[in-house]
TIZAVEX-521718 format. One record per atom (N, C-alpha, C): x, y, z. Coordinates in nm, 3 decimals, m for minus. Each point is the difference from the previous one (the first is absolute). Layout:
% residues N
<site east="X" north="Y" up="Z"/>
...
***
This chain:
% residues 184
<site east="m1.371" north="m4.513" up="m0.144"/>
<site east="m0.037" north="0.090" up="0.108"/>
<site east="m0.145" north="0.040" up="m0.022"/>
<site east="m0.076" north="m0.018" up="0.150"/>
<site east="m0.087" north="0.041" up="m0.047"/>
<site east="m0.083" north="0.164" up="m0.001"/>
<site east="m0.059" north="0.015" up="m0.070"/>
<site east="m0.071" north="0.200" up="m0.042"/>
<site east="m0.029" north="0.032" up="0.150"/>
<site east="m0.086" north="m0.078" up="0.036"/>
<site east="0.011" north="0.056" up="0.196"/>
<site east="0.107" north="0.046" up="0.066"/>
<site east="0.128" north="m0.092" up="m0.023"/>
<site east="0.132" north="0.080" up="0.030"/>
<site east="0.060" north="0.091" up="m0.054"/>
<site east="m0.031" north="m0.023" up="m0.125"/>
<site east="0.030" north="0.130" up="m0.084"/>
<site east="m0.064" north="0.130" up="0.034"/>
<site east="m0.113" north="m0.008" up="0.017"/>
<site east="m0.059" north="0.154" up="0.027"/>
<site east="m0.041" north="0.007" up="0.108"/>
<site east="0.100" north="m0.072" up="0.132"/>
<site east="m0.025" north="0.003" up="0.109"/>
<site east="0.106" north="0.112" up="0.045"/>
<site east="0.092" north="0.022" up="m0.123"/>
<site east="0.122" north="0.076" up="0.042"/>
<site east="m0.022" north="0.160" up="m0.045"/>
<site east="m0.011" north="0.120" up="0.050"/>
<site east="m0.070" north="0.094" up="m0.038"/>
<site east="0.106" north="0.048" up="m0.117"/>
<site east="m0.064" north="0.050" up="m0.103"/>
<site east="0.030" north="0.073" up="m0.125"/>
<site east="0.004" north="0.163" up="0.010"/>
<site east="0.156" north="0.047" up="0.010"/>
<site east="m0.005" north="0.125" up="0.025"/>
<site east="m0.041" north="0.069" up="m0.111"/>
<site east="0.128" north="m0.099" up="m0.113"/>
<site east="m0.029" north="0.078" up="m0.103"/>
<site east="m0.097" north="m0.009" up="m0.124"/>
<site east="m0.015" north="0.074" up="m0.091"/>
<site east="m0.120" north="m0.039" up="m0.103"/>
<site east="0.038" north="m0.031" up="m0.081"/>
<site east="0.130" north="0.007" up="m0.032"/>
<site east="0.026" north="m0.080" up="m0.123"/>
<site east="0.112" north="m0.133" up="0.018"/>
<site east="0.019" north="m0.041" up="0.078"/>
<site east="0.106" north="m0.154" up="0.064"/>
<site east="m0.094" north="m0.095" up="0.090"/>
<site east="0.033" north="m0.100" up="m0.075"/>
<site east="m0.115" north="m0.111" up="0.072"/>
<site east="0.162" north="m0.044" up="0.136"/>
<site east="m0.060" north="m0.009" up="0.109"/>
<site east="0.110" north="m0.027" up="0.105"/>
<site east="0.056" north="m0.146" up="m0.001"/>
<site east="m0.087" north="m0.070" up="m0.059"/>
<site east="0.087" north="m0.127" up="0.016"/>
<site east="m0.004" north="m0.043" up="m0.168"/>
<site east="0.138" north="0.001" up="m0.052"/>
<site east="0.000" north="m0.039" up="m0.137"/>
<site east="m0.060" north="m0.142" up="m0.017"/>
<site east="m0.040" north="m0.003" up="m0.053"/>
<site east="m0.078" north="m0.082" up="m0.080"/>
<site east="0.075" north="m0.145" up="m0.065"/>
<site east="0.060" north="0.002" up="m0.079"/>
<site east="0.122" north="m0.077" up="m0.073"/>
<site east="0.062" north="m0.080" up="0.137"/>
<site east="0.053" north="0.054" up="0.073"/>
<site east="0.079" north="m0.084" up="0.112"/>
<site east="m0.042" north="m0.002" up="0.141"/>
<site east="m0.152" north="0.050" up="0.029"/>
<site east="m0.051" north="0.020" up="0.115"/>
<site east="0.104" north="0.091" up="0.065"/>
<site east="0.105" north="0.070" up="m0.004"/>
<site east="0.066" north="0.053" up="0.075"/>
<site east="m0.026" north="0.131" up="0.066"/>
<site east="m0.001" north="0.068" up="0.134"/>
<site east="m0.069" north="0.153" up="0.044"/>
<site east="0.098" north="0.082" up="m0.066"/>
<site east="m0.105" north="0.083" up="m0.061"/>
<site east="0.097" north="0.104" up="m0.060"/>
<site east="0.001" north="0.118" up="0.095"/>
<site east="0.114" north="0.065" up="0.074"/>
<site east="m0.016" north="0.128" up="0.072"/>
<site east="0.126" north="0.091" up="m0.114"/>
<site east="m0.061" north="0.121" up="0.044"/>
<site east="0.105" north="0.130" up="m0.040"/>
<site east="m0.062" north="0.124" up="0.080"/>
<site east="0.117" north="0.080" up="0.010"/>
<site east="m0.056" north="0.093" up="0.101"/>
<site east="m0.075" north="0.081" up="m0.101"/>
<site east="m0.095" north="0.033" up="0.129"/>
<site east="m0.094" north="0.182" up="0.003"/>
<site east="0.041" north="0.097" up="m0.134"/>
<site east="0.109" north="0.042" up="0.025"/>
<site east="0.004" north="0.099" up="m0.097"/>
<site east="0.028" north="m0.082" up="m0.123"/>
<site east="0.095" north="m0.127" up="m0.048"/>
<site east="m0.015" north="m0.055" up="m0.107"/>
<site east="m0.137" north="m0.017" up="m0.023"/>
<site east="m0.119" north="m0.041" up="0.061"/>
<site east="m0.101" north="m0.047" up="m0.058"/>
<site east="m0.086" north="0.113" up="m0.039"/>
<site east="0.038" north="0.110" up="0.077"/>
<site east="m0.069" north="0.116" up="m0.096"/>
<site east="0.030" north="0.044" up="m0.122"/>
<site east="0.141" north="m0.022" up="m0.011"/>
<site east="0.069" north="m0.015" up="m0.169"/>
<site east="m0.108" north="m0.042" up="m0.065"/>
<site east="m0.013" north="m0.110" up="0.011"/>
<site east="m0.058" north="m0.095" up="m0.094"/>
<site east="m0.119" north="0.001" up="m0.001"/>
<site east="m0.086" north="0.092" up="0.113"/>
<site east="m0.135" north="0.007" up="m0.011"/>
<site east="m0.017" north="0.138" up="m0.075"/>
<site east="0.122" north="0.094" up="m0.034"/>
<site east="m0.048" north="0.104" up="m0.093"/>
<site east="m0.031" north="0.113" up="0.146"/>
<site east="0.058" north="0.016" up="0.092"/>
<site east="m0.020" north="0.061" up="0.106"/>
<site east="0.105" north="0.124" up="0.021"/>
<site east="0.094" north="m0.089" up="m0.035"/>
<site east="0.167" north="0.085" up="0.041"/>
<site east="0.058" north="0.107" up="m0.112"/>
<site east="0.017" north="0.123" up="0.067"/>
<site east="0.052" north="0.088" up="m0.084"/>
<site east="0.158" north="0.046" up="0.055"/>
<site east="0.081" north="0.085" up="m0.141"/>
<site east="0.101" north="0.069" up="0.048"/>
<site east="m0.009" north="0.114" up="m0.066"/>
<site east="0.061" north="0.134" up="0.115"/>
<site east="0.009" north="0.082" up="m0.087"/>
<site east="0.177" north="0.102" up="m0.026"/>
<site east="0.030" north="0.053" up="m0.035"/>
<site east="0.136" north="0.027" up="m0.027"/>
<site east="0.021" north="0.158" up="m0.059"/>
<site east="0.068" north="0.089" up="0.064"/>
<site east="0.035" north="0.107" up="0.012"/>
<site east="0.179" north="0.067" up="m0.019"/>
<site east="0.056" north="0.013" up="m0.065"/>
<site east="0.113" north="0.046" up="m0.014"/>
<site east="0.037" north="0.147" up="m0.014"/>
<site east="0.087" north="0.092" up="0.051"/>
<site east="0.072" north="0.158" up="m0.069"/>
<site east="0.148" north="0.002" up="0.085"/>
<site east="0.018" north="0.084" up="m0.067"/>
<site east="0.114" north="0.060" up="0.115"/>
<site east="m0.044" north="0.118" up="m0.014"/>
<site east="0.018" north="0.068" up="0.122"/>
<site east="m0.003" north="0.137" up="0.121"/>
<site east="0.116" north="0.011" up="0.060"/>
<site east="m0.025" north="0.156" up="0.002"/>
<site east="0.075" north="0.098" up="0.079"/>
<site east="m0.024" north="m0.024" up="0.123"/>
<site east="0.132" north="0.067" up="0.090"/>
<site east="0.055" north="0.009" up="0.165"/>
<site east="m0.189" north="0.089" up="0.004"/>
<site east="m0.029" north="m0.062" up="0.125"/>
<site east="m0.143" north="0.035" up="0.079"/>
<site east="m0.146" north="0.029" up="m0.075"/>
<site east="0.020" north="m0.068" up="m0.107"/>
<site east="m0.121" north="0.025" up="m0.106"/>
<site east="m0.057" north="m0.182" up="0.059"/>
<site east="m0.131" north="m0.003" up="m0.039"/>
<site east="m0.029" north="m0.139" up="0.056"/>
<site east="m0.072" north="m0.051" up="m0.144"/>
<site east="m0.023" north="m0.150" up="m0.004"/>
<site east="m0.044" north="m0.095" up="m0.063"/>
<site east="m0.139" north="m0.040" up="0.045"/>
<site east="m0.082" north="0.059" up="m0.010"/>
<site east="m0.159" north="m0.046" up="0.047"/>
<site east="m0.071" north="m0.114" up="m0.091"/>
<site east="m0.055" north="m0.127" up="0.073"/>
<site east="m0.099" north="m0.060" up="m0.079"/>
<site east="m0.111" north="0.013" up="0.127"/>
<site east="m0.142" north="0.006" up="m0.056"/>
<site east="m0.116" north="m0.026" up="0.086"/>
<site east="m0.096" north="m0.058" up="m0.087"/>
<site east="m0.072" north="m0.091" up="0.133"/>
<site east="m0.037" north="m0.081" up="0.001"/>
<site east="m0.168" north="m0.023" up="0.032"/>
<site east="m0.060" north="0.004" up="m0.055"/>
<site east="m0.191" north="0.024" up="m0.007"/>
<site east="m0.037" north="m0.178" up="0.027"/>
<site east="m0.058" north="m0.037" up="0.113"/>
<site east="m0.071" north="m0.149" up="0.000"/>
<site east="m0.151" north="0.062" up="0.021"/>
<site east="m0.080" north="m0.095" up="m0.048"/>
<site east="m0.106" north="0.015" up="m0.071"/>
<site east="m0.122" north="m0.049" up="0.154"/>
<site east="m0.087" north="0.094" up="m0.016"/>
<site east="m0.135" north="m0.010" up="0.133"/>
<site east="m0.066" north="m0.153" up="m0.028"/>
<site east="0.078" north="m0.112" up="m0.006"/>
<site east="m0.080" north="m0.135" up="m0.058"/>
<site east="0.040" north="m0.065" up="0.147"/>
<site east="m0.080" north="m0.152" up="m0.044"/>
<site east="0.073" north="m0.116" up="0.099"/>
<site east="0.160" north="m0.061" up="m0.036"/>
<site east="0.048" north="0.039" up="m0.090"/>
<site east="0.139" north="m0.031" up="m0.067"/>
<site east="0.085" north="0.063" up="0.086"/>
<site east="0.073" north="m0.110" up="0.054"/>
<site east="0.141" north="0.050" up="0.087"/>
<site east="0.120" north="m0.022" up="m0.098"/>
<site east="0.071" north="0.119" up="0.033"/>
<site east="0.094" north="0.018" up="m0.072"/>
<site east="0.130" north="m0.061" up="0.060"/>
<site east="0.113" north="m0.092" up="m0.036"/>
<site east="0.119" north="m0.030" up="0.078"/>
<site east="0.113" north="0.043" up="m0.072"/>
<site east="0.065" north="0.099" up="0.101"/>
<site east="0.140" north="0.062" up="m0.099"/>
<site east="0.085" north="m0.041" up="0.109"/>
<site east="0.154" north="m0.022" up="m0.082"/>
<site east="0.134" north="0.021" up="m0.024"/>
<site east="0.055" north="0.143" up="m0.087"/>
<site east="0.067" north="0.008" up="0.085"/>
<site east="0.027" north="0.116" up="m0.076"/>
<site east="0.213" north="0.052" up="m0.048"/>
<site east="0.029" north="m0.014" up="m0.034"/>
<site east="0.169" north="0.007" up="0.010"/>
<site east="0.081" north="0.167" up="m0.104"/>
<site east="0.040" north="0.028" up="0.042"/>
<site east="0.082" north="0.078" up="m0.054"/>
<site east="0.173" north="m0.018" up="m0.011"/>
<site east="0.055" north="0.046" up="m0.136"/>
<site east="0.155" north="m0.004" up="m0.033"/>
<site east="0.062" north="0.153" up="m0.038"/>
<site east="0.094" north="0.034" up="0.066"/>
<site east="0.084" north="0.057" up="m0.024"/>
<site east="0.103" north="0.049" up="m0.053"/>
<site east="0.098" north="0.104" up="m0.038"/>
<site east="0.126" north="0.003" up="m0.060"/>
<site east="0.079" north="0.071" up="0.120"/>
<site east="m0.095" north="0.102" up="0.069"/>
<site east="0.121" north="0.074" up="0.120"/>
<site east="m0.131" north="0.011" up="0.120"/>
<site east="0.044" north="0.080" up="0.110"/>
<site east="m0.115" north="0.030" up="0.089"/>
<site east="m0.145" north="0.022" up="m0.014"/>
<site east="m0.050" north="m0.029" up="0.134"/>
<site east="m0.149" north="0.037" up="m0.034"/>
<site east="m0.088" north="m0.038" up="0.067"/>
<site east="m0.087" north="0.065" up="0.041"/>
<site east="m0.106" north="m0.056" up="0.118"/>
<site east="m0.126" north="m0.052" up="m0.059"/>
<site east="m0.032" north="m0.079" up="0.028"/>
<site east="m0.167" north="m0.110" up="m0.076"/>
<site east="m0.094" north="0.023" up="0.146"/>
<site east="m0.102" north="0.050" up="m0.029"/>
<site east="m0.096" north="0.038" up="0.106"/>
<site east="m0.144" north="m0.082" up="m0.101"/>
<site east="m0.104" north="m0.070" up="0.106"/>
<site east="m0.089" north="m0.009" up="m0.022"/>
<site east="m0.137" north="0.079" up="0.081"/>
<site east="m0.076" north="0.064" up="m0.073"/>
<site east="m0.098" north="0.106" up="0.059"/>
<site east="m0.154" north="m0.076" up="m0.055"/>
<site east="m0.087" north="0.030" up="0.191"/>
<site east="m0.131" north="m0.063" up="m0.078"/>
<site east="m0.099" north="0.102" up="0.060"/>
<site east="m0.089" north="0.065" up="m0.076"/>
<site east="m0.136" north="0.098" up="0.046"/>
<site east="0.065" north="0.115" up="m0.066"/>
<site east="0.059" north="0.007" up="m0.142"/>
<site east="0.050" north="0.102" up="m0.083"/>
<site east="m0.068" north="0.078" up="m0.014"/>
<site east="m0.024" north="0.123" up="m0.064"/>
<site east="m0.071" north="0.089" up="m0.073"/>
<site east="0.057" north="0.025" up="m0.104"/>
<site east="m0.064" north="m0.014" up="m0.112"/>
<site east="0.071" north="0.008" up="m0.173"/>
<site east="m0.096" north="0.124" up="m0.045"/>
<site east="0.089" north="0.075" up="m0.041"/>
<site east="m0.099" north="0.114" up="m0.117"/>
<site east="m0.013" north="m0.062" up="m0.144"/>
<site east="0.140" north="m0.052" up="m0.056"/>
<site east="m0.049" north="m0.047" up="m0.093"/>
<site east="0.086" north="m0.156" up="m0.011"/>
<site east="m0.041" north="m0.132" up="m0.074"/>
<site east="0.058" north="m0.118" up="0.001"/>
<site east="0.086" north="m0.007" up="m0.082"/>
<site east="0.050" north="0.036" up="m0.116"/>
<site east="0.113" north="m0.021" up="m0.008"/>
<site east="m0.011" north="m0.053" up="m0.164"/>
<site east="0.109" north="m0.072" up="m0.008"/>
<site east="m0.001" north="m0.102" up="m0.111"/>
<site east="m0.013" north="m0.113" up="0.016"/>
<site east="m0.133" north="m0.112" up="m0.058"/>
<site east="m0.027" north="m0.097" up="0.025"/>
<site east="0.125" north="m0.097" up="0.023"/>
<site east="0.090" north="m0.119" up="0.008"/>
<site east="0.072" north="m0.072" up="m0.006"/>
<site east="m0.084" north="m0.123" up="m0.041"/>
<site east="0.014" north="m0.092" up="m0.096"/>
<site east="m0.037" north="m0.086" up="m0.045"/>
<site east="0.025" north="m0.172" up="0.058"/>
<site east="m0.087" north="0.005" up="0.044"/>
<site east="m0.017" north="m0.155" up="0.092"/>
<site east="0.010" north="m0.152" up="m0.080"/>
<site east="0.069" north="m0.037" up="0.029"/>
<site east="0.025" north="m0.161" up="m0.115"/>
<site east="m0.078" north="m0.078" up="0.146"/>
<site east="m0.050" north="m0.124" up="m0.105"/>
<site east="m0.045" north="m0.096" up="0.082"/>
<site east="0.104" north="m0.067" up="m0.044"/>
<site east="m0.011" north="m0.079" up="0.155"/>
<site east="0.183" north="m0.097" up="m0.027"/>
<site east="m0.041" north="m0.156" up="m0.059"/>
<site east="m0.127" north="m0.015" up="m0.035"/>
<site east="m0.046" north="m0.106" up="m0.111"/>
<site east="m0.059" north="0.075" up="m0.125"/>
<site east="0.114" north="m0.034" up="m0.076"/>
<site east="0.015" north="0.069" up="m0.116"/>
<site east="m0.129" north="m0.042" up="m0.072"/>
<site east="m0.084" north="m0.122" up="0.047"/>
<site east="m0.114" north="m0.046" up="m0.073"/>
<site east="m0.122" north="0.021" up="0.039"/>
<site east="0.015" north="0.086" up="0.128"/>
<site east="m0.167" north="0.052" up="0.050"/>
<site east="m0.040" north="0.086" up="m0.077"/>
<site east="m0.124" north="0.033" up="0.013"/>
<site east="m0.002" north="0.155" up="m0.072"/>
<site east="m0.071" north="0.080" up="0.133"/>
<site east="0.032" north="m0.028" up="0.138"/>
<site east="m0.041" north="0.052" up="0.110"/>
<site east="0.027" north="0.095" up="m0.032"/>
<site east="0.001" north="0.120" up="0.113"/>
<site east="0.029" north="0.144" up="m0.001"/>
<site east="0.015" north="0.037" up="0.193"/>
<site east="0.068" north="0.091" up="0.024"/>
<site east="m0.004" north="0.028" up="0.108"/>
<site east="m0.114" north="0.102" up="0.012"/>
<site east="m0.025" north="0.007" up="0.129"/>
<site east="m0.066" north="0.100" up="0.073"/>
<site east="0.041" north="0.124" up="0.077"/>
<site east="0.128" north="m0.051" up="0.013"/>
<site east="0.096" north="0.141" up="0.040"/>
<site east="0.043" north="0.121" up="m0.098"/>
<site east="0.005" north="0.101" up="0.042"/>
<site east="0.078" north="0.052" up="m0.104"/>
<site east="0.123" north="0.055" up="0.034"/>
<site east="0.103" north="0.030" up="m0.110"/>
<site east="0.110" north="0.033" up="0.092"/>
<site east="0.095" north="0.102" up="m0.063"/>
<site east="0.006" north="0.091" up="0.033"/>
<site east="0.098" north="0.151" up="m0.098"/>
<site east="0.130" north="0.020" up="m0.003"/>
<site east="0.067" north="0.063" up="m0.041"/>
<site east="0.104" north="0.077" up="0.033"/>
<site east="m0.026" north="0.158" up="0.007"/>
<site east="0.123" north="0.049" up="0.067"/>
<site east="m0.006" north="0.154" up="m0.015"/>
<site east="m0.139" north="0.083" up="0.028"/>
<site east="m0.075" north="m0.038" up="0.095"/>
<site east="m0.106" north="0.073" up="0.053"/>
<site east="0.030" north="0.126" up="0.077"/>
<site east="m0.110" north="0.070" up="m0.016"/>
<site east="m0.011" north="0.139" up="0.095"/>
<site east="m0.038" north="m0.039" up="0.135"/>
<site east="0.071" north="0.057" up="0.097"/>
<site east="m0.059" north="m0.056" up="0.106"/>
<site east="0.034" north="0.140" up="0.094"/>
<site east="m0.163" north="0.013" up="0.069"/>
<site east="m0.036" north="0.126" up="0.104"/>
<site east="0.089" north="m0.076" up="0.156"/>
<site east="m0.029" north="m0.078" up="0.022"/>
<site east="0.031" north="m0.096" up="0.142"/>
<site east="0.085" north="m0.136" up="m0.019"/>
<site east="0.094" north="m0.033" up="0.003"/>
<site east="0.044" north="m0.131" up="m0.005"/>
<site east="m0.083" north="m0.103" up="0.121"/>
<site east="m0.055" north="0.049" up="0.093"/>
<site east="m0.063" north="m0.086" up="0.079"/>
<site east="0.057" north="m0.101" up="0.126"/>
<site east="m0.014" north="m0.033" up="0.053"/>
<site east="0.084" north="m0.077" up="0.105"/>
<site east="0.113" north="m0.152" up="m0.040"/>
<site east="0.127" north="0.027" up="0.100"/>
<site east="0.064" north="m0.076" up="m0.021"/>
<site east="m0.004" north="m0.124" up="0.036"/>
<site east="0.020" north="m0.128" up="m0.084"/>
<site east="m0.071" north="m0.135" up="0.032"/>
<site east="0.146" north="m0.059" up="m0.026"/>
<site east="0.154" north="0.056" up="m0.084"/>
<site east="0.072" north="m0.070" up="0.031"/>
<site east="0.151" north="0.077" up="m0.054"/>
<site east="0.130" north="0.004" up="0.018"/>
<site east="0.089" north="0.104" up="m0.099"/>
<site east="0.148" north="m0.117" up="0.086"/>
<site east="0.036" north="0.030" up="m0.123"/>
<site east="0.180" north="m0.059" up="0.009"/>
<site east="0.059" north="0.052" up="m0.109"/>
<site east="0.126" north="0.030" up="0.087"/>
<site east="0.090" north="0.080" up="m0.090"/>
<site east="0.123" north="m0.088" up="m0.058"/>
<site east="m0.009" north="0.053" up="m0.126"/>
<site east="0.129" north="m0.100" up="m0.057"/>
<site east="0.086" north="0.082" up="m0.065"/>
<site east="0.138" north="m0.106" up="m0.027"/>
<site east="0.108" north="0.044" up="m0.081"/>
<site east="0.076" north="0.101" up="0.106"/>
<site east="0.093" north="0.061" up="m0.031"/>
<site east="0.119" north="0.094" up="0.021"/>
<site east="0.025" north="0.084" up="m0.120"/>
<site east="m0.023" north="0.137" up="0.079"/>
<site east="0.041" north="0.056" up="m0.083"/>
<site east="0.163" north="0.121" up="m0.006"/>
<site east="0.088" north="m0.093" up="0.067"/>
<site east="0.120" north="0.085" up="0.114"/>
<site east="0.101" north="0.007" up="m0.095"/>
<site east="0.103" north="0.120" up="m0.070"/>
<site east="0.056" north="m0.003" up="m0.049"/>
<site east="0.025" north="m0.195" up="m0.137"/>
<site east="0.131" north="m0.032" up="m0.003"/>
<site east="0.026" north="m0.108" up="m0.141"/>
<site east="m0.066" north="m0.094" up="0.049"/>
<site east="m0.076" north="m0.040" up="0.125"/>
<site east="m0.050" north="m0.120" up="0.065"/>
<site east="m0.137" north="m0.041" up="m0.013"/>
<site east="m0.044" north="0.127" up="m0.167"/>
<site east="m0.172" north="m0.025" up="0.048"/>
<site east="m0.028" north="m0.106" up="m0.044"/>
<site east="m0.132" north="m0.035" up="0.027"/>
<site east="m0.069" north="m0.129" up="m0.042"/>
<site east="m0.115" north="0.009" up="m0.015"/>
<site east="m0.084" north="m0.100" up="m0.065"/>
<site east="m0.166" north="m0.027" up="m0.039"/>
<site east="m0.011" north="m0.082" up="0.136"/>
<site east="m0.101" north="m0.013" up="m0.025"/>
<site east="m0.085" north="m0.094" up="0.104"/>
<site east="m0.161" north="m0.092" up="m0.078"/>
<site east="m0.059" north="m0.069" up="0.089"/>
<site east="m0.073" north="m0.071" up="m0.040"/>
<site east="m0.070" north="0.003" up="0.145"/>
<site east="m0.162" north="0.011" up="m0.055"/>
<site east="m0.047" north="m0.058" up="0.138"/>
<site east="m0.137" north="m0.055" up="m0.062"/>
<site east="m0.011" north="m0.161" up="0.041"/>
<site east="m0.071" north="m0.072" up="m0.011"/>
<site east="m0.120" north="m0.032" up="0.141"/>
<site east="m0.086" north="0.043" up="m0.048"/>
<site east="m0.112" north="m0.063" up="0.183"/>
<site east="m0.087" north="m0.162" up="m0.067"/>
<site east="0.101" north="m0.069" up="0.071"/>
<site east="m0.066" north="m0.141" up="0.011"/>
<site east="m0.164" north="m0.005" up="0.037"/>
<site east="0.020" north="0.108" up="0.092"/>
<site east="m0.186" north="m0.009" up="0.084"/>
<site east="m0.068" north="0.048" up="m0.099"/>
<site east="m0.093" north="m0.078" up="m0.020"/>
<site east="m0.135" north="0.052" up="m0.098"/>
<site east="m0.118" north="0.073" up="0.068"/>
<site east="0.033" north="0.069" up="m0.050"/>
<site east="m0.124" north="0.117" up="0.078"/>
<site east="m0.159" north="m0.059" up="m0.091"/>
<site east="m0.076" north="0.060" up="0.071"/>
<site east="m0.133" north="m0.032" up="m0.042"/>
<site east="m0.065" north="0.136" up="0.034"/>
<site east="m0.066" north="0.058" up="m0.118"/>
<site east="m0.014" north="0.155" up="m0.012"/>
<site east="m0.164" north="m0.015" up="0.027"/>
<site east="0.026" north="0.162" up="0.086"/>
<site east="m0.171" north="0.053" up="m0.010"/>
<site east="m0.062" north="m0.048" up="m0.085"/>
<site east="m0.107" north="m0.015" up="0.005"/>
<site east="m0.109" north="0.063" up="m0.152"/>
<site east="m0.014" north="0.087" up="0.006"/>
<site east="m0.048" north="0.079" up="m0.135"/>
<site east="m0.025" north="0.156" up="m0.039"/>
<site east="0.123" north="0.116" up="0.099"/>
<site east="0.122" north="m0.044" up="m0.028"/>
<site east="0.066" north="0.103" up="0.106"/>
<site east="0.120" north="0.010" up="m0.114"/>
<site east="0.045" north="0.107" up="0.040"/>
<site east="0.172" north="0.081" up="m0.119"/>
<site east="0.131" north="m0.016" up="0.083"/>
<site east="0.066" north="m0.053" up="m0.111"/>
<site east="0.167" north="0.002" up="0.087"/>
<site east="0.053" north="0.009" up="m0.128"/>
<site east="0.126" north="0.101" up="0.038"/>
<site east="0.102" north="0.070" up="m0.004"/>
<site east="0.129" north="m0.118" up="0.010"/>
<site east="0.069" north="m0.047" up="m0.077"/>
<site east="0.150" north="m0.064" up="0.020"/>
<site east="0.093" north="0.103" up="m0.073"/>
<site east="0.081" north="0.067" up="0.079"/>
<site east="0.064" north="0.130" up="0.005"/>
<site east="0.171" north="m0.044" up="0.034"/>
<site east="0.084" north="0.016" up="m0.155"/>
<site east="0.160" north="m0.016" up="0.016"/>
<site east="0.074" north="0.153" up="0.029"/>
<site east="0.050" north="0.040" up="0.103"/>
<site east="0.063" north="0.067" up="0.013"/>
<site east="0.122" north="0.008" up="m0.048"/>
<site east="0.037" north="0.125" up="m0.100"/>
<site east="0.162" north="m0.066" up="m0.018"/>
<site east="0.086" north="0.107" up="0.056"/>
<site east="0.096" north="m0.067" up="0.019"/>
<site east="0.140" north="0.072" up="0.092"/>
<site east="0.101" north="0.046" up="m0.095"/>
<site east="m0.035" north="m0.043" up="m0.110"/>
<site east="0.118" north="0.024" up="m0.114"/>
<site east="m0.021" north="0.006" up="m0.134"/>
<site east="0.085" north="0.089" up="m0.090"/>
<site east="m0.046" north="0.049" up="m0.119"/>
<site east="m0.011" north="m0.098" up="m0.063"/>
<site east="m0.032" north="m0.024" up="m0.122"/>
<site east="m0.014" north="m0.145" up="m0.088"/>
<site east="0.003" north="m0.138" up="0.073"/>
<site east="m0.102" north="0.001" up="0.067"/>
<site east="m0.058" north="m0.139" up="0.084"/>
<site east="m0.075" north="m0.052" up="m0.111"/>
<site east="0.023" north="m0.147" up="m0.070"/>
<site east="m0.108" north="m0.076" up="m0.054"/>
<site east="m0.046" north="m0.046" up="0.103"/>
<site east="m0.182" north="0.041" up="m0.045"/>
<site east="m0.080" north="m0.133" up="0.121"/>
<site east="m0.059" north="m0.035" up="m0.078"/>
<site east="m0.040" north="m0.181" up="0.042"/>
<site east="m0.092" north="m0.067" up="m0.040"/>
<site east="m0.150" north="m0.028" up="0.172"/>
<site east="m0.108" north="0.021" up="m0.088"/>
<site east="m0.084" north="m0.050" up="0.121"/>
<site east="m0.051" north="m0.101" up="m0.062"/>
<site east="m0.044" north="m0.093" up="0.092"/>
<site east="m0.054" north="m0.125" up="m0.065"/>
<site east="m0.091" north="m0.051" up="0.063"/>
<site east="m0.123" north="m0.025" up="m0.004"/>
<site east="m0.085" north="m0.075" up="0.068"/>
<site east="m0.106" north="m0.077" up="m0.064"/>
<site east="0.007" north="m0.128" up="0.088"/>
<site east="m0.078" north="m0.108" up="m0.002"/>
<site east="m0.093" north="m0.028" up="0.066"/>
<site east="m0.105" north="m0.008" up="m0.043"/>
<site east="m0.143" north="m0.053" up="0.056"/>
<site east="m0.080" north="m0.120" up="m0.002"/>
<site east="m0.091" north="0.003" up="0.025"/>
<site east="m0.141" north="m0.111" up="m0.021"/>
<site east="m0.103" north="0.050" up="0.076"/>
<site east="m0.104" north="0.009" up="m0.034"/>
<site east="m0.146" north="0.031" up="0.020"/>
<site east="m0.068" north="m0.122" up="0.025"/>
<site east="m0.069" north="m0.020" up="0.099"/>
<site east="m0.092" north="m0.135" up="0.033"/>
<site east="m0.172" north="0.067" up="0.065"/>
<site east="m0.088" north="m0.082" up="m0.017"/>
<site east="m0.121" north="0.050" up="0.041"/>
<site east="0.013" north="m0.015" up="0.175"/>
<site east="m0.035" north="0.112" up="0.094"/>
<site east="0.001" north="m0.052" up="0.149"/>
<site east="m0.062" north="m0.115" up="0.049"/>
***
């Protein structure tokens, strides 16, 4: 094959040559795999259990750059509980950092986001999304799970609030979210 065809085919990523080499064959993998591997993709992970109407706050700081941020975001349950996402917050104070893994254990990237738990917050800010899960009705209660397939793509320099409401005493929640950062 010849290098004209080879680098006729655009190179998203910086570290995978697109057409292997060894067997001429096109190599594709999706978007977010290839940010894996470019040292792009982060997760971050939040767990407690809470009391009936006490909430679970993480917020969320993206940075005044050209770096777009892409989240997933999911939360798990043990009994009721409302998951609200809030964006144009007001924080008095941030909280406790939460510690960001890059999901290539071999980059030594770093994110640009930052991301807390348990912040002070003057304004939760406007609502951008809320679903309520689980039951909490007499022997019938239940957890819930709510996963958003849609990947949001966040402000720059703007604060959000992902806010678990719980309906019931000793609710374990887990929040969980997944990212990747790319230059615009």
């Amino acid at each position: 094959m010849s290098k004209a065809l080879v680098y006729g085919i655009k190179k998203l990523s910086t570290t995978a040559e697109p057409v292997r080499m060894s067997d001429h064959g096109l190599a594709m993998i999706d978007l977010v795999h290839m940010h894996t591997h470019d040292g792009n993709s982060y997760h971050v992970t939040h767990s407690a259990t809470i009391v009936a109407a006490s909430n679970g706050y993480i917020y969320i700081v993206t940075p005044n750059t050209d770096i777009e941020q892409h989240l997933q975001a999911q939360v798990d349950c043990s009994l009721a509980g409302t998951w609200t996402v809030y964006i144009n917050s007001k924080i008095n104070a941030s909280g406790t950092a939460l510690t960001i893994y890059n999901n290539n254990r071999r980059s030594t990237n770093v994110s640009t986001t930052k991301i807390y738990h348990t912040p002070t917050i003057s304004t939760s800010g406007n609502v951008f999304m809320s679903v309520t899960l689980g039951s909490s009705g007499g022997s019938q209660r239940l957890g819930g799970s709510s996963f958003n397939r849609n990947e949001l793509i966040l402000q720059k320099n703007a604060k959000y609030i992902l806010r678990f409401l719980s309906a019931a005493n000793g609710n374990a929640v887990t929040k969980n979210i997944d990212f990747y950062e790319e230059e615009e």
